[in-house]
ZADO-1210 file (C-alpha; in nm, 4 decimals, padded with zeros to 6 digits):
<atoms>
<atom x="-02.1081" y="-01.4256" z="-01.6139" code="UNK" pos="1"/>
<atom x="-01.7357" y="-01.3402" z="-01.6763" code="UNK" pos="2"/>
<atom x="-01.6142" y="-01.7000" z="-01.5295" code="UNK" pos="3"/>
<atom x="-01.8356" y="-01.9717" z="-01.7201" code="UNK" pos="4"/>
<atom x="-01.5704" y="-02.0482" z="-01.9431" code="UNK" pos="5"/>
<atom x="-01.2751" y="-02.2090" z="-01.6523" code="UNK" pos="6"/>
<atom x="-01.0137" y="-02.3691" z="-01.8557" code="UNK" pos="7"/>
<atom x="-00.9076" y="-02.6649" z="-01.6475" code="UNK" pos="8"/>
<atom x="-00.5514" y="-02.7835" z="-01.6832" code="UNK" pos="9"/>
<atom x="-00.5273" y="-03.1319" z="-01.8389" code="UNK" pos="10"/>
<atom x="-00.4044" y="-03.2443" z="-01.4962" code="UNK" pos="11"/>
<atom x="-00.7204" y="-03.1517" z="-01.3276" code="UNK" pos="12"/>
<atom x="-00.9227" y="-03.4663" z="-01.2172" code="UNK" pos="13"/>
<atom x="-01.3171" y="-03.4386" z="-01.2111" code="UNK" pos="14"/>
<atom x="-01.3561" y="-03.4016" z="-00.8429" code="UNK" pos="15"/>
<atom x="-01.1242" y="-03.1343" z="-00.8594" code="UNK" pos="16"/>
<atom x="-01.2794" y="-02.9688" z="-01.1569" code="UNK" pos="17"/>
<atom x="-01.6186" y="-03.0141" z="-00.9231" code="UNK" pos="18"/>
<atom x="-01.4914" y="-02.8389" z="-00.6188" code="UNK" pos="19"/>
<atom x="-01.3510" y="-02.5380" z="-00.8621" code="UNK" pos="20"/>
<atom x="-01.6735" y="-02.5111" z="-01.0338" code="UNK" pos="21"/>
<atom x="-01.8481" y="-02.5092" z="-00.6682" code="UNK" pos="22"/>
<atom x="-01.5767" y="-02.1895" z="-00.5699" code="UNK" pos="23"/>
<atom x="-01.5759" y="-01.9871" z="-00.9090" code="UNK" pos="24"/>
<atom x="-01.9747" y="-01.9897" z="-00.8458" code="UNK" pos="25"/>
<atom x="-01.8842" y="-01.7461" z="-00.4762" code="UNK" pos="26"/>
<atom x="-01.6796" y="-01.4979" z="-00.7810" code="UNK" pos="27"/>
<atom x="-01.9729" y="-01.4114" z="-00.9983" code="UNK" pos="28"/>
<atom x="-01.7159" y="-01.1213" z="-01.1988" code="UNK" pos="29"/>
<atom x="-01.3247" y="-01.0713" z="-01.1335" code="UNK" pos="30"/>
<atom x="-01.2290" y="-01.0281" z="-00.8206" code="UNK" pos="31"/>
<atom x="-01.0554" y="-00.6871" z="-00.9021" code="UNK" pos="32"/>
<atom x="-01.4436" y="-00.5457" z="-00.9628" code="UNK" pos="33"/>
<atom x="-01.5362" y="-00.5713" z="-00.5806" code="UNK" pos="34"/>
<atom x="-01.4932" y="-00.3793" z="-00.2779" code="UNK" pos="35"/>
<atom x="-01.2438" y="-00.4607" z="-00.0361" code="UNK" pos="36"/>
<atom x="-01.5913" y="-00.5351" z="00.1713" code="UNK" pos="37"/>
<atom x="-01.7655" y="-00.7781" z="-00.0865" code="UNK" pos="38"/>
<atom x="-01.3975" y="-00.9427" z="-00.1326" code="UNK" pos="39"/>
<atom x="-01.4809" y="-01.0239" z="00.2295" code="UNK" pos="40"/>
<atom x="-01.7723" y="-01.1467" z="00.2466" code="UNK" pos="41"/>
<atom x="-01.7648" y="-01.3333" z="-00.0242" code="UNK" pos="42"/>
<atom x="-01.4541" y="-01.5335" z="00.0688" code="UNK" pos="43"/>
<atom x="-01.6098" y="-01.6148" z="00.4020" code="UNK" pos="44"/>
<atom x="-01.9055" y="-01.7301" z="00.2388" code="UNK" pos="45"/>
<atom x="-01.7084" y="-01.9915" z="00.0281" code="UNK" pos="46"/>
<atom x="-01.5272" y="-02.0990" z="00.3460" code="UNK" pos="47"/>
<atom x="-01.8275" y="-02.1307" z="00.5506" code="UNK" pos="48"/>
<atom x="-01.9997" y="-02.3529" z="00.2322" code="UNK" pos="49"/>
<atom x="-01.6861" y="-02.6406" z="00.2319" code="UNK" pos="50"/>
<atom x="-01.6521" y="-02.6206" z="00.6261" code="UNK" pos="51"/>
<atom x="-01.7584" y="-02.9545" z="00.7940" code="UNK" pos="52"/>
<atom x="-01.9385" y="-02.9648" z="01.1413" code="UNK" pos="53"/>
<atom x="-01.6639" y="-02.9819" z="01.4453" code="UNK" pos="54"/>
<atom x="-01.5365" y="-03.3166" z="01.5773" code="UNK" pos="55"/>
<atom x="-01.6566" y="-03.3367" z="01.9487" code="UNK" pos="56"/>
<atom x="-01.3302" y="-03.3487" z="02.1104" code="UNK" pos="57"/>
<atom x="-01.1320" y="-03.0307" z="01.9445" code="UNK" pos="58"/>
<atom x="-01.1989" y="-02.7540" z="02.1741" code="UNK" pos="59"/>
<atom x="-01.2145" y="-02.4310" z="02.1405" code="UNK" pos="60"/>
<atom x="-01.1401" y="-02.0789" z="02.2889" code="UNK" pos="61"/>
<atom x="-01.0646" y="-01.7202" z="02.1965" code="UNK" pos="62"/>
<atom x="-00.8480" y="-01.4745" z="02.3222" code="UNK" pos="63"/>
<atom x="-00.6694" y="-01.1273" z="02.2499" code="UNK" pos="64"/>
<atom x="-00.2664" y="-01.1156" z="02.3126" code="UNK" pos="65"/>
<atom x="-00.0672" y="-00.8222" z="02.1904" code="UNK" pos="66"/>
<atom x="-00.4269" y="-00.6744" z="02.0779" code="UNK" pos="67"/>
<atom x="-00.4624" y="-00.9809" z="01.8071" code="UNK" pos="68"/>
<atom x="-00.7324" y="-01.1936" z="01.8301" code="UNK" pos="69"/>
<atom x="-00.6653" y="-01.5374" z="01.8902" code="UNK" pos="70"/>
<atom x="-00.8673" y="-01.8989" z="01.8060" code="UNK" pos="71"/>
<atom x="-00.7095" y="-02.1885" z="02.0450" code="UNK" pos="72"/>
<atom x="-00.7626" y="-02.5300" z="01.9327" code="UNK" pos="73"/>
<atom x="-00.7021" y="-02.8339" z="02.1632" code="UNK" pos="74"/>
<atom x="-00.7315" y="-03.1822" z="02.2224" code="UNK" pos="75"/>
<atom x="-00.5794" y="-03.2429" z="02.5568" code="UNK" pos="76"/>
<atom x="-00.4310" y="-03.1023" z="02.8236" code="UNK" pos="77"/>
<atom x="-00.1006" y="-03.2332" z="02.7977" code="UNK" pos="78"/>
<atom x="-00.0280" y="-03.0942" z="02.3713" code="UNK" pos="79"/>
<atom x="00.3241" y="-03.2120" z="02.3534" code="UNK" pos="80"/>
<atom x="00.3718" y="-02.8794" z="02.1191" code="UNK" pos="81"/>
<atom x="00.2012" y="-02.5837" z="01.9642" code="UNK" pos="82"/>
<atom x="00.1346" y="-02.4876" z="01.5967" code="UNK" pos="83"/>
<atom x="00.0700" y="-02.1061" z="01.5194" code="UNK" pos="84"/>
<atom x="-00.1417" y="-02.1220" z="01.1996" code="UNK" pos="85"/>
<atom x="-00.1374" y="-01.7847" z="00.9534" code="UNK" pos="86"/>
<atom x="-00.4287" y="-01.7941" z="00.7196" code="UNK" pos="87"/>
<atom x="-00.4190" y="-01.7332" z="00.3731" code="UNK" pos="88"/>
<atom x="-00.6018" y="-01.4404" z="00.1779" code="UNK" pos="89"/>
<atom x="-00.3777" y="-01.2547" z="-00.0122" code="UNK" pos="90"/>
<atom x="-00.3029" y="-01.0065" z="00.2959" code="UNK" pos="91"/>
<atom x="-00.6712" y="-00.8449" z="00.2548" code="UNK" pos="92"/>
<atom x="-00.9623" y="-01.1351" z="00.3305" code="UNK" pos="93"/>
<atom x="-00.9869" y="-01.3961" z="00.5950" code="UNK" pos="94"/>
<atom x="-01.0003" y="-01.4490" z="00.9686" code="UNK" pos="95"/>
<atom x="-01.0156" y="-01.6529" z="01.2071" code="UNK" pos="96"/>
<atom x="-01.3643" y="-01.8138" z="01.0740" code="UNK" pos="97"/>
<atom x="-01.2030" y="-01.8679" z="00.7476" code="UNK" pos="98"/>
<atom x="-00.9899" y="-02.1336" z="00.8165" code="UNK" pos="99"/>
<atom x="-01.1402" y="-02.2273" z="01.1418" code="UNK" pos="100"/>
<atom x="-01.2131" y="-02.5625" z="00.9832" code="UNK" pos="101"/>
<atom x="-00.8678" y="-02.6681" z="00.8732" code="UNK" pos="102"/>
<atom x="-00.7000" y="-02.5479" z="01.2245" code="UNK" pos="103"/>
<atom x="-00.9514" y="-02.7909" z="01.3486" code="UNK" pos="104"/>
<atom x="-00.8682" y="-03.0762" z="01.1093" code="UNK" pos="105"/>
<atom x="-00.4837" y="-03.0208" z="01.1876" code="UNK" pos="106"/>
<atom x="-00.5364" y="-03.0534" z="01.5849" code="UNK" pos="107"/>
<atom x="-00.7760" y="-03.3780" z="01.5655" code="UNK" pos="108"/>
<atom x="-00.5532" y="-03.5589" z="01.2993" code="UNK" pos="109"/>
<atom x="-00.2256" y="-03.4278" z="01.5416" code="UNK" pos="110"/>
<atom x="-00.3281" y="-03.3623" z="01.8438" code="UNK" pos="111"/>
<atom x="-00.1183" y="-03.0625" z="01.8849" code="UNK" pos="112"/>
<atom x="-00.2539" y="-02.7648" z="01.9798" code="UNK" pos="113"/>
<atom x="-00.3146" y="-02.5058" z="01.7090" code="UNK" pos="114"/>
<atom x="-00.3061" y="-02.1066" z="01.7770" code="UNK" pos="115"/>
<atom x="-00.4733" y="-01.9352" z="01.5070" code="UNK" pos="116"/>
<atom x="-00.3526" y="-01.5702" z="01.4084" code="UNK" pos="117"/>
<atom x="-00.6439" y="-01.2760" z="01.3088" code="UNK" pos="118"/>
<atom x="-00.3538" y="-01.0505" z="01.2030" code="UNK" pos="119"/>
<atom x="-00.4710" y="-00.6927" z="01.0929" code="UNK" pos="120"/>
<atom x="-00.5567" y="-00.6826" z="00.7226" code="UNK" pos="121"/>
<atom x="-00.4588" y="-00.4479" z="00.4492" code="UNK" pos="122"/>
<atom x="-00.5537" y="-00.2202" z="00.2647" code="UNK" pos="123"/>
<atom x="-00.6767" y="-00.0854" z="00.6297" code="UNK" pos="124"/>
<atom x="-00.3130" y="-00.1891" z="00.7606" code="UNK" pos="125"/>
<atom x="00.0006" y="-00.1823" z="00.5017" code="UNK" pos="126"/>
<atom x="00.2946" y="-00.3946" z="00.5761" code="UNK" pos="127"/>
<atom x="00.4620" y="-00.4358" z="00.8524" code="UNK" pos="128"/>
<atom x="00.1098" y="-00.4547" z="01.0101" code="UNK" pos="129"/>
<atom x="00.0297" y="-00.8026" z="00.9394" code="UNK" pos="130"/>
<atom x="00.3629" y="-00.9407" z="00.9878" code="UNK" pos="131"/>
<atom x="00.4248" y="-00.7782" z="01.3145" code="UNK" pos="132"/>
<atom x="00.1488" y="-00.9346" z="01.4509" code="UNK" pos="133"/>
<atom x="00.2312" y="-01.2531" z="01.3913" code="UNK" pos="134"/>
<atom x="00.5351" y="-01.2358" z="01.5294" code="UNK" pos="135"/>
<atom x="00.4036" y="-01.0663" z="01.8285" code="UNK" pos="136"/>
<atom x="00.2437" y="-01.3778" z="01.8947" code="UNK" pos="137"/>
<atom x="00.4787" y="-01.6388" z="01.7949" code="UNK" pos="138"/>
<atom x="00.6493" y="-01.4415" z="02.0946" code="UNK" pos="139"/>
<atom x="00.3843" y="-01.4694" z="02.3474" code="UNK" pos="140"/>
<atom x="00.3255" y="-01.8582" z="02.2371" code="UNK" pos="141"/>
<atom x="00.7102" y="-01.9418" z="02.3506" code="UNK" pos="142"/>
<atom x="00.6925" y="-01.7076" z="02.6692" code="UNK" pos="143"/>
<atom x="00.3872" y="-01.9376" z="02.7685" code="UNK" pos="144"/>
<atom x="00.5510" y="-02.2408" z="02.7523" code="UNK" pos="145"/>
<atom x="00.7840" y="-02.4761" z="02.6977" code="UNK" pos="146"/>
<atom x="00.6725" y="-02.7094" z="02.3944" code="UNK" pos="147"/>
<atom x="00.7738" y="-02.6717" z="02.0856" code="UNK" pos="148"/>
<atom x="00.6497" y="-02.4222" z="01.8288" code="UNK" pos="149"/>
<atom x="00.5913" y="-02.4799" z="01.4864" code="UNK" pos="150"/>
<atom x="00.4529" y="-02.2282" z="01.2333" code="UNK" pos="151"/>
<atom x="00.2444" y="-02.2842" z="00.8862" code="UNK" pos="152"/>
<atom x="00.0357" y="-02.0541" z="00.6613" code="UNK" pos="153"/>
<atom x="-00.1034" y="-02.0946" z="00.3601" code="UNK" pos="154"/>
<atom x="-00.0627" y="-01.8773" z="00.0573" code="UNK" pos="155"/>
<atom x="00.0159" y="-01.5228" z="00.1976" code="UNK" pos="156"/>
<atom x="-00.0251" y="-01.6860" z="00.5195" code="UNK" pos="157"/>
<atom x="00.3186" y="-01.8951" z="00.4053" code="UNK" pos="158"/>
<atom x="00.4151" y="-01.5626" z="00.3164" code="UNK" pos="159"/>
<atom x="00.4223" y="-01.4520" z="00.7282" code="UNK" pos="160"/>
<atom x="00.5019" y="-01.7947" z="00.8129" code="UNK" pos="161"/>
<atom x="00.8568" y="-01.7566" z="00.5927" code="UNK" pos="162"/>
<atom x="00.9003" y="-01.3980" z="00.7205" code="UNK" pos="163"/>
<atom x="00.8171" y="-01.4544" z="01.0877" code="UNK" pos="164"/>
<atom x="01.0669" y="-01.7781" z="01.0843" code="UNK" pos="165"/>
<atom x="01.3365" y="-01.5562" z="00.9461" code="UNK" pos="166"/>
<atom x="01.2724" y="-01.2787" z="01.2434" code="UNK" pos="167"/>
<atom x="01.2569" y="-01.5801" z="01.5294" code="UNK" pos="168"/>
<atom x="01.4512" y="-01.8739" z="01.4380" code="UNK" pos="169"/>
<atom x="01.5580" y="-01.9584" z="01.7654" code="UNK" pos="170"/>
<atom x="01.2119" y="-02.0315" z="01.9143" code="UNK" pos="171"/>
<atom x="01.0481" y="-02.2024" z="01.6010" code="UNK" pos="172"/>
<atom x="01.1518" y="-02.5844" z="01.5370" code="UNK" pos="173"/>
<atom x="01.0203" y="-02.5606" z="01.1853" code="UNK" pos="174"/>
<atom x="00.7600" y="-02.4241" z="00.9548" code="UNK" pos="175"/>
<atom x="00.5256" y="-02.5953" z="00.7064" code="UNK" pos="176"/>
<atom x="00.4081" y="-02.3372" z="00.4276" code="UNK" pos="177"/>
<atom x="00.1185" y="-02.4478" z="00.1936" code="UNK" pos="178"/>
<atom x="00.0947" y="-02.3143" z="-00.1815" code="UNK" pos="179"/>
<atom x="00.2851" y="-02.0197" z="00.0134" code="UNK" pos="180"/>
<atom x="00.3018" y="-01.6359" z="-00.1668" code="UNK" pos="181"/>
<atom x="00.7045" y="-01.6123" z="-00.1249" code="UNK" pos="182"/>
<atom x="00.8254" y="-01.2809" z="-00.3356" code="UNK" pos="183"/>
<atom x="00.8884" y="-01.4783" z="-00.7023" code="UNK" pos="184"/>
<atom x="00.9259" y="-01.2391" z="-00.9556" code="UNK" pos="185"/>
<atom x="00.5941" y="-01.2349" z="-01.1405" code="UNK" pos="186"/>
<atom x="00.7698" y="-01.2985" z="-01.5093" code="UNK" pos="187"/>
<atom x="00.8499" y="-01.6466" z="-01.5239" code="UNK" pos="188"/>
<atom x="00.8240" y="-02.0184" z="-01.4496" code="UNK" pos="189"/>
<atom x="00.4090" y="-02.0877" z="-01.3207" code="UNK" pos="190"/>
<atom x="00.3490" y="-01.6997" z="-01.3246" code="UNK" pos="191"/>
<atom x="00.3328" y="-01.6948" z="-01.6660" code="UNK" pos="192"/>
<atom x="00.2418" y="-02.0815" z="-01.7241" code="UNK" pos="193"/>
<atom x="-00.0276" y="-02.0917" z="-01.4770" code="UNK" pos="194"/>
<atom x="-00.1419" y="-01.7006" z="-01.5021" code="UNK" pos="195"/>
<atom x="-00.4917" y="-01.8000" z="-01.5472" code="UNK" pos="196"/>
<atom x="-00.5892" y="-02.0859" z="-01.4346" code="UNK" pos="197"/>
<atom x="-00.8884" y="-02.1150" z="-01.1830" code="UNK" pos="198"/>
<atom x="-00.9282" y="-02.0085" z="-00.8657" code="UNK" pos="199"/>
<atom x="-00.5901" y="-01.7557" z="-00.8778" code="UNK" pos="200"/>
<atom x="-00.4082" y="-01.5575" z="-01.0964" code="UNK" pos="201"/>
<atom x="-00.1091" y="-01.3698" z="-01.1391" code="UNK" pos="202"/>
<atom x="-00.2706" y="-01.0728" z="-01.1693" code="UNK" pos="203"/>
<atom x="-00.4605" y="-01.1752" z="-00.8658" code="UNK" pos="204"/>
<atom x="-00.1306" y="-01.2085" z="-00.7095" code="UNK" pos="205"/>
<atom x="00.0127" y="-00.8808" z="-00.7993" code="UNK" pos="206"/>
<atom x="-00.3010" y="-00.6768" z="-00.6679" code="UNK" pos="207"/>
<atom x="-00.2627" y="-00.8495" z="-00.3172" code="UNK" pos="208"/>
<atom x="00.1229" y="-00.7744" z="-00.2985" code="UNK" pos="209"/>
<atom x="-00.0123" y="-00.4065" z="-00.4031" code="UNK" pos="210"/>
<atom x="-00.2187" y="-00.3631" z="-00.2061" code="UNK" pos="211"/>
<atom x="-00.0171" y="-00.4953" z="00.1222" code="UNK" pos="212"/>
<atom x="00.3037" y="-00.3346" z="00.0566" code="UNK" pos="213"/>
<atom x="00.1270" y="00.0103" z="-00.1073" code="UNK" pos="214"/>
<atom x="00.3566" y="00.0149" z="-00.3791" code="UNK" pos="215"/>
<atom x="00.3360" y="-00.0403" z="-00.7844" code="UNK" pos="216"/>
<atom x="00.4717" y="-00.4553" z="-00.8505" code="UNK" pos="217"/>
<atom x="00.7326" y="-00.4762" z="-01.1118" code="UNK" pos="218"/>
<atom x="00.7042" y="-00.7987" z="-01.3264" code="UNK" pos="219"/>
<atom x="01.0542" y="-00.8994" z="-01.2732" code="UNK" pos="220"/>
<atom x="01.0644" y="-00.7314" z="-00.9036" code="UNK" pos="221"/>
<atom x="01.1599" y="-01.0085" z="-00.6460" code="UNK" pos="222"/>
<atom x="01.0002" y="-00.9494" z="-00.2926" code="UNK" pos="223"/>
<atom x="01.1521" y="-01.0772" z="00.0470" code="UNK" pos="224"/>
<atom x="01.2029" y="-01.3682" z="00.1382" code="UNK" pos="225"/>
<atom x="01.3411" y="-01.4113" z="-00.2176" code="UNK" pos="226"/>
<atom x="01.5822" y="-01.1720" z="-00.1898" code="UNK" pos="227"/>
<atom x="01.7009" y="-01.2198" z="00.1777" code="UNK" pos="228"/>
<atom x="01.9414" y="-01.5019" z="00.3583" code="UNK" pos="229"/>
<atom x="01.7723" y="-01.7467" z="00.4525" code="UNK" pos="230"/>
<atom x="01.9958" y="-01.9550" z="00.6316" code="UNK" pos="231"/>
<atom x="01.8406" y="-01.8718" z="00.9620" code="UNK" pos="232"/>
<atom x="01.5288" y="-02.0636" z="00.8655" code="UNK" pos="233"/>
<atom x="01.4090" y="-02.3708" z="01.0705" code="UNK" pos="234"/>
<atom x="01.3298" y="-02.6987" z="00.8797" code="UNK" pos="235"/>
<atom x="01.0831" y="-02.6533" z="00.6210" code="UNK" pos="236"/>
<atom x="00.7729" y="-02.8527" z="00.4492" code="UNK" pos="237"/>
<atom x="00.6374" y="-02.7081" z="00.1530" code="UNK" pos="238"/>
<atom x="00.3645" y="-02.7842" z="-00.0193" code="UNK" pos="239"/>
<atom x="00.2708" y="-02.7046" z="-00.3690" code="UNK" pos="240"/>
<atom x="-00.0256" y="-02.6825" z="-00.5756" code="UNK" pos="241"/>
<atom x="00.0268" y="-02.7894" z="-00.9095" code="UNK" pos="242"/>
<atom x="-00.2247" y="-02.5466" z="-01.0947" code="UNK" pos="243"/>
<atom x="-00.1213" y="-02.2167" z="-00.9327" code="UNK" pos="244"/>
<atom x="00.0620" y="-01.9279" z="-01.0292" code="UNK" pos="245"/>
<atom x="00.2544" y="-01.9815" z="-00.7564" code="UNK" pos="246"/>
<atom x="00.4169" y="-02.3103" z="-00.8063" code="UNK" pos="247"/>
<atom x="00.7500" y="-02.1931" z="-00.8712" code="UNK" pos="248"/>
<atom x="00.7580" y="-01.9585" z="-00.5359" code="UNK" pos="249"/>
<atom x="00.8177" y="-02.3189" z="-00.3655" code="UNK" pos="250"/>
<atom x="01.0483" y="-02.4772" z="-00.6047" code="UNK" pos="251"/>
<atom x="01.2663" y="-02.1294" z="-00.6056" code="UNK" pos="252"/>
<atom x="01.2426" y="-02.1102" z="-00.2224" code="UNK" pos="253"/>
<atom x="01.3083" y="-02.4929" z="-00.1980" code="UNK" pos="254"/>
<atom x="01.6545" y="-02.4284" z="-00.3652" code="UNK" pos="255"/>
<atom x="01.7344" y="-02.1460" z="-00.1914" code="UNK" pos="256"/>
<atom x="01.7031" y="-02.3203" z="00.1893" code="UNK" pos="257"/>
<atom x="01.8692" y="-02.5545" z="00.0696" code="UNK" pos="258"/>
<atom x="02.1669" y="-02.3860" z="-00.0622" code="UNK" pos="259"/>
<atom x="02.1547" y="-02.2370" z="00.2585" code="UNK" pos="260"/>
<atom x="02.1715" y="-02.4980" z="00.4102" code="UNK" pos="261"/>
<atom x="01.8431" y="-02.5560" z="00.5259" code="UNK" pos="262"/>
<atom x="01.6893" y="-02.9153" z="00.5741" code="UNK" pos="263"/>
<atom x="01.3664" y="-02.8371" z="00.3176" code="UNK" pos="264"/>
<atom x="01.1374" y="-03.1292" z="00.1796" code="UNK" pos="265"/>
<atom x="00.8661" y="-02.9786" z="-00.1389" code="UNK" pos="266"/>
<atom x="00.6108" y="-03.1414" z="-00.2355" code="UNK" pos="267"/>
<atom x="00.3857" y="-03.0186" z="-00.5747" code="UNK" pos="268"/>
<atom x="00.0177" y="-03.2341" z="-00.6083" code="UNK" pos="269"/>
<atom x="-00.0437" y="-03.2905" z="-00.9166" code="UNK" pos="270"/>
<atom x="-00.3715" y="-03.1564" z="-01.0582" code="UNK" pos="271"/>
<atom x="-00.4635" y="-02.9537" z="-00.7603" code="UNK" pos="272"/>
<atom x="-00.5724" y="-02.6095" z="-00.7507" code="UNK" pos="273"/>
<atom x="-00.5014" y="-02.2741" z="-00.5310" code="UNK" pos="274"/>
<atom x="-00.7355" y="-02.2913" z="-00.2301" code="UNK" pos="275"/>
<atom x="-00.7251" y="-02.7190" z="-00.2543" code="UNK" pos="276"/>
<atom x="-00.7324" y="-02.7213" z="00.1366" code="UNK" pos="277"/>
<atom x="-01.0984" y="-02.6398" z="00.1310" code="UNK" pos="278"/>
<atom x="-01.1129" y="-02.9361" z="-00.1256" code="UNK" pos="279"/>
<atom x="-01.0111" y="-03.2284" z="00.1131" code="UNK" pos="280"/>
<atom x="-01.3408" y="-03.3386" z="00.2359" code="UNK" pos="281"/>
<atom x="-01.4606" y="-03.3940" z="-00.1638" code="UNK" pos="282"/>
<atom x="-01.1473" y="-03.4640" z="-00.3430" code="UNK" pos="283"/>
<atom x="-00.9062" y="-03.8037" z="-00.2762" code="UNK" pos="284"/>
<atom x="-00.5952" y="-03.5602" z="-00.3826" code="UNK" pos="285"/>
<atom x="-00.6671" y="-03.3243" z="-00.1551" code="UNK" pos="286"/>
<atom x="-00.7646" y="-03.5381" z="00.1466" code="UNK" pos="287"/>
<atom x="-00.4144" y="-03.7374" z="00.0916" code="UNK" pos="288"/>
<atom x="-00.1843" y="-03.3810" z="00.0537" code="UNK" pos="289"/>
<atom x="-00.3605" y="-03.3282" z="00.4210" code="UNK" pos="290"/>
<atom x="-00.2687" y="-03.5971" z="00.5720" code="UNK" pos="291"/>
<atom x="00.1026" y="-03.5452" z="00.4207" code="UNK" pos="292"/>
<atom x="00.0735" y="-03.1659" z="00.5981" code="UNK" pos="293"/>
<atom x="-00.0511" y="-03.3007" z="00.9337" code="UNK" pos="294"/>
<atom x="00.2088" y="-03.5627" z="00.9033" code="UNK" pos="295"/>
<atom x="00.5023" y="-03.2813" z="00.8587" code="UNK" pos="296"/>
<atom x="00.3303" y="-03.1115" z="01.1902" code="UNK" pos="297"/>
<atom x="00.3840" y="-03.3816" z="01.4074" code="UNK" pos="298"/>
<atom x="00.7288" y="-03.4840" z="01.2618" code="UNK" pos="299"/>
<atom x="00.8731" y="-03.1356" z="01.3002" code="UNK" pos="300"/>
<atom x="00.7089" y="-03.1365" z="01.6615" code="UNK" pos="301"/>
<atom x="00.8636" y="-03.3680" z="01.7483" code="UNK" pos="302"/>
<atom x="00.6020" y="-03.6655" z="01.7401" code="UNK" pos="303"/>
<atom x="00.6672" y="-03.9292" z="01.4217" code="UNK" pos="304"/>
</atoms>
């Protein structure tokens, strides 16, 4: 059984405790137990189960540049900019089925176009795999034309969203990272207050950083972009869950653009899990946080 027993912070409404119940039941054991295989499946199973059918006009194409797969979403001909979206997954599950059904939720509620990444995973491909790609086509996106060209991620995804800003801040008007993995040293603030509470947790955390970089995590090690300068960054929307491990990774990061010099806006939604995305059909917190997120995509393209 292993997770009957979910403590739910007091903050947790009952929709929300609903829709964690709904994805602890995908985790029958800890996580650690599987194969890198049943990790997987298993995560594409629970993000196949809270996907919603496609609204008719969001097309939809696939392609390969720089030998990573591609998902294109549009609306229109005419999308006055481009979003690259980097999935979450802790570096080691997800594709471009994953989160197929929030790229599709960002383009109808924005109309922007949205390029989503299939970046090679680890532990098949260590760092600088993943990140490379995504850069590689961050590169490709601006070479094809002339809009603007936004980048978000969630959880490790924010991770490659930071990292590729920081290698191309000239051609990226500004990136929106969502309960983003940022390099937070894992002894303090909500690693220790929030180590484990449903749906991630810290140790969680420290296997995927493991398992990307190939290397044995040190509690109090802090990973890039924690450690770098970040003043090349483009303006930045982050947004928090409150129940996550990783909470502090945004209010850290928050201060540190903005020392720098950055113009950064946080926000942390209260009550809301790891993984909440997947939540916003079902739960009124989550549905509202997306409509803040597709609201900071058109406003740093540009269109509000």
């Amino acid at each position: 059984e292993g997770m009957t027993s979910l403590k739910y912070p007091p903050s947790m409404d009952s929709e929300t405790t609903v829709f964690v119940d709904t994805t602890s039941s995908f985790y029958t054991y800890d996580r650690e137990d599987f194969t890198i295989e049943e990790m997987r499946e298993n995560y594409d199973a629970l993000c196949a189960h809270f996907a919603l059918p496609f609204p008719e006009e969001v097309t939809t194409s696939d392609r390969i540049i720089e030998n990573v797969p591609l998902r294109h979403y549009s609306i229109s001909d005419n999308s006055p900019a481009r979003l690259v979206y980097i999935h979450g997954g802790g570096f080691v599950v997800g594709g471009l089925d994953s989160h197929d059904d929030i790229c599709v939720g960002i383009c109808a509620d924005t109309g922007i176009d949205v390029i989503a990444v299939d970046y090679r995973l680890a532990p098949e491909q260590k760092h600088p795999a993943a990140l490379d790609d995504c850069i590689a086509v961050v590169d490709a996106v601006h070479a094809e034309g002339n809009t603007p060209v936004v980048v978000a991620g969630d959880s490790a995804g924010g991770w490659l969203s930071a990292m590729t800003s920081l290698a191309r801040p000239s051609i990226i008007t500004g990136q929106l990272l969502i309960y983003p993995m940022l390099g937070g040293a894992l002894n303090k603030g909500s690693y220790v207050d929030c180590a484990d509470v449903p749906l991630l947790s810290t140790k969680q955390v420290a296997f995927y950083w493991e398992t990307y970089f190939d290397f044995l995590l040190d509690r109090t090690t802090l990973i890039p972009p924690m450690v770098l300068d970040v003043s090349p960054s483009p303006q930045t929307v982050m947004v928090a869950a409150e129940c996550d491990p990783l909470m502090s990774d945004t209010l850290d990061y928050a201060e540190k653009l903005s020392a720098a010099g950055v113009e950064v806006e946080f926000t942390i939604e209260k009550g809301l899990p790891h993984g909440y995305l997947r939540a916003r059909h079902s739960v009124e917190r989550a549905r509202r946080s997306f409509a803040r997120i597709t609201h900071a995509v058109s406003r740093m393209a540009g269109l509000a």
